[in-house]
N, C-alpha and C positions, 0 to 999 in steps of 0.2 A: 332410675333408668333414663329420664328426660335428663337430668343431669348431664348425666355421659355422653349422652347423643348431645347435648348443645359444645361438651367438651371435644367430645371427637370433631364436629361438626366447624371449631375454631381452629384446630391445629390442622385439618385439611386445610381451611382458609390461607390460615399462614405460611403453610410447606406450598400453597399456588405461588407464593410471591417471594417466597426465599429460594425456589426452584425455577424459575420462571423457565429455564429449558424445558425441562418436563412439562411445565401446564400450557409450553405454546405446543405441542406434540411433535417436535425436530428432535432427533438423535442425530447429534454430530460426533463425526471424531477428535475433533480439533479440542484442544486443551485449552483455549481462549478464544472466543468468537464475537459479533457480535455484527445485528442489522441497524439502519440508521435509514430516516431520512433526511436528505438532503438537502432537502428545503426548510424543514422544520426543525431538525437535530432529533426530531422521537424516535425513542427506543425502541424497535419494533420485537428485539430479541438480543437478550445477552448472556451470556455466560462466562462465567471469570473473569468480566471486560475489563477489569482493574487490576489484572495481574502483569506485573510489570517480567516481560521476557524477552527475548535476543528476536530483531527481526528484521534480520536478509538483507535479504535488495531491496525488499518495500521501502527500506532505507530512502532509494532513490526517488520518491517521489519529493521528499524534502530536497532535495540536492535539488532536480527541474526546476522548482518553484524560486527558488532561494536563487537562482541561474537566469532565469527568465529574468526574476526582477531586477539581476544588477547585470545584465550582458545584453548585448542585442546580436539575435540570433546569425547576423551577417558577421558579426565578428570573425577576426581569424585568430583561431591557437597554435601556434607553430607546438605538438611534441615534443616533451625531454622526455628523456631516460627513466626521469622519480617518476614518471608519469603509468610508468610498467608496472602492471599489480599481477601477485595470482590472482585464480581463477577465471569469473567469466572476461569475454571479453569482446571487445568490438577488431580486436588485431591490429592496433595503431600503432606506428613507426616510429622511434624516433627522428626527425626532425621535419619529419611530416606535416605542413600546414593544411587546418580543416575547418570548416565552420564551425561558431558555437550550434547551430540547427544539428549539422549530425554531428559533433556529439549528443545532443542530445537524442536522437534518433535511437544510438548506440547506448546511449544510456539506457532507454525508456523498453525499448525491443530486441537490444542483445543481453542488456542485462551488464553492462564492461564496466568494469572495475576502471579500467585504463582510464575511460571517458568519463567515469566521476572525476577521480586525479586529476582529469586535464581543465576541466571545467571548473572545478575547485579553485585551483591554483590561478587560471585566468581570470575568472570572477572578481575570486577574492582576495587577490593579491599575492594569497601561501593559503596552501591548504588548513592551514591553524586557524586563519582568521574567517573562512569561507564556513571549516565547522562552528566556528563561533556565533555565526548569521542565522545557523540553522537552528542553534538553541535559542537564540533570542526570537526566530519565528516560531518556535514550538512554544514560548513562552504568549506569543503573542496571540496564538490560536490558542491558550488554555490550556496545551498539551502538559498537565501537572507532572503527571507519570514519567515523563521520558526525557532520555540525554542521549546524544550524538555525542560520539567521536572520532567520526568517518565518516564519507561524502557516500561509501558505495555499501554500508551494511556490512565489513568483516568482524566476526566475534572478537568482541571486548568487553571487559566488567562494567567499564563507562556508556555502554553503547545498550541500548533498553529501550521499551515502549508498551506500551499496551493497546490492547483490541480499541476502547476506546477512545483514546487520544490518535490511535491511526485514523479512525473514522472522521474524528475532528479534523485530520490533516484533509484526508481523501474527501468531506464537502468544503475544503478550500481549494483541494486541485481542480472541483468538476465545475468550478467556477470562475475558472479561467479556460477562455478557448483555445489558446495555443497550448497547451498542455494538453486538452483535450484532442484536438487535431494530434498531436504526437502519440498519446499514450494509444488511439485508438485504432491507428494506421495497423494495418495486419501484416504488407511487407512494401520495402519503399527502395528504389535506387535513389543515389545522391552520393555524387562527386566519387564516382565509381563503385562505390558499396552496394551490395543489394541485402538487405537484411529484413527479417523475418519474426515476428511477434512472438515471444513463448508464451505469451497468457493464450490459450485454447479457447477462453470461454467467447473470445470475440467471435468463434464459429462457432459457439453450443448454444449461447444465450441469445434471446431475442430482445433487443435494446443495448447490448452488455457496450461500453464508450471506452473500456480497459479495467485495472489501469497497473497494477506489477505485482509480478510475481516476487518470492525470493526462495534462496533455502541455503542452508550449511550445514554440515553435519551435527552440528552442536545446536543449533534453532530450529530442524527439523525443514518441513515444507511450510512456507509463511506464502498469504497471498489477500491483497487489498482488489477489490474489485469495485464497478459502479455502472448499474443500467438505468436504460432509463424510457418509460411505459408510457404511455395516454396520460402525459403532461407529469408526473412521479417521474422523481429520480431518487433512487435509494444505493444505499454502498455498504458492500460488504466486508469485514476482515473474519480472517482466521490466521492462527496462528498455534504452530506446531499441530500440522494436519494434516497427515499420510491419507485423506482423501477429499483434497480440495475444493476440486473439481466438482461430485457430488454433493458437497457441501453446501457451496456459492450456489449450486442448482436447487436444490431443497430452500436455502433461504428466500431466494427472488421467488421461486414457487409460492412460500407460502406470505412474505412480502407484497407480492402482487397481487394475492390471492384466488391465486391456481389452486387447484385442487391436485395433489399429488398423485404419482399414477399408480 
């Protein structure tokens, strides 16, 4: 009998740590999640964090970053035509000159396709070589998991990531403050645009700094978040998660160590 029980007593052990959603007690929806702090890179909660899947517009936090560092935000992009993407968009003209700032703006808070392509292509010379900066920064953060083939996240076989190597991306973005100033703004005019944040959680959460949303019908609802508490700053991803929102709130919850309601 003492047997069994020291038997049962191991593989409870082991199912805490091969399960670790379960033994931290979050039920999420999301098919890949995971919490992080920021400061220290520890794991506070993962799930599937190593499954390599299609994701969005979080796409564009790499595009800002990768844009920051080779553009200055006064720059001018005059608009083309290539510059026209479906989907979301900031509504850019061709032959329209803008700042590199709102594009980025339109990046970070409308989510525009257009304004990755314009930024891409300014930055980096052709948008070929701009994705190419982005792999080589994904390489340089560690990001093992993942490849870009696009500056704004559209489904491709090439185009991949994981819960975890976003996280690694999202504490390089919260470390830079102009990214942070951008990602966190809720709604901004600039150079006649007035535009408006889809990440919600900068009203739901308390600390929450952004930082993007994404979704297609093929990746599902993807979303990269990062708050930040009584000197802790932690960052969350899910992906493929028809309830976001709830999600990122359960995690900071229990990140922060709230007690759920």
């Amino acid at each position: 009998m003492k047997k069994w029980t020291a038997v049962l007593f191991c593989a409870l052990f082991t199912a805490a740590w091969i399960l670790p959603c379960r033994a931290y007690g979050l039920e999420l929806s999301a098919v890949s999640a995971i919490l992080m702090d920021a400061d220290t890179g520890e794991v506070l909660y993962e799930k599937n964090a190593d499954r390599q899947m299609l994701i969005a517009s979080t796409t564009k936090i790499m595009t800002a970053l990768v844009a920051l560092e080779d553009c200055h935000l006064q720059d001018t992009v005059t608009v083309k035509q290539q510059h026209m993407a479906e989907g979301s968009s900031m509504y850019l003209k061709p032959g329209e000159k803008v700042t590199v700032e709102a594009l980025l703006y339109g990046l970070l808070l409308c989510s525009g396709n257009d304004a990755a392509l314009a930024l891409a292509d300014h930055c980096g010379g052709s948008v070929a070589r701009f994705v190419a900066r982005m792999n080589e920064k994904a390489a340089e953060l560690g990001m093992t998991g993942t490849s870009f083939a696009n500056p704004n996240g559209l489904d491709d076989a090439l185009h991949y990531s994981t819960a975890r190597d976003m996280a690694r991306l999202a504490r390089c973005a919260v470390s830079d403050p102009t990214f942070v100033r951008l990602c966190s703004t809720v709604s901004v005019t600039v150079e006649g645009r007035t535009m408006t944040n889809h990440n919600r959680l900068l009203r739901s959460i308390d600390g929450c700094i952004g930082m993007k949303t994404g979704y297609t019908k093929a990746a599902g609802r993807t979303l990269v978040s990062a708050a930040r508490r009584d000197g802790r700053c932690l960052v969350a991803v899910t992906l493929q998660d028809g309830n976001d929102w709830a999600d990122h709130t359960a995690l900071y919850n229990y990140g922060f160590g709230a007690k759920p309601d």
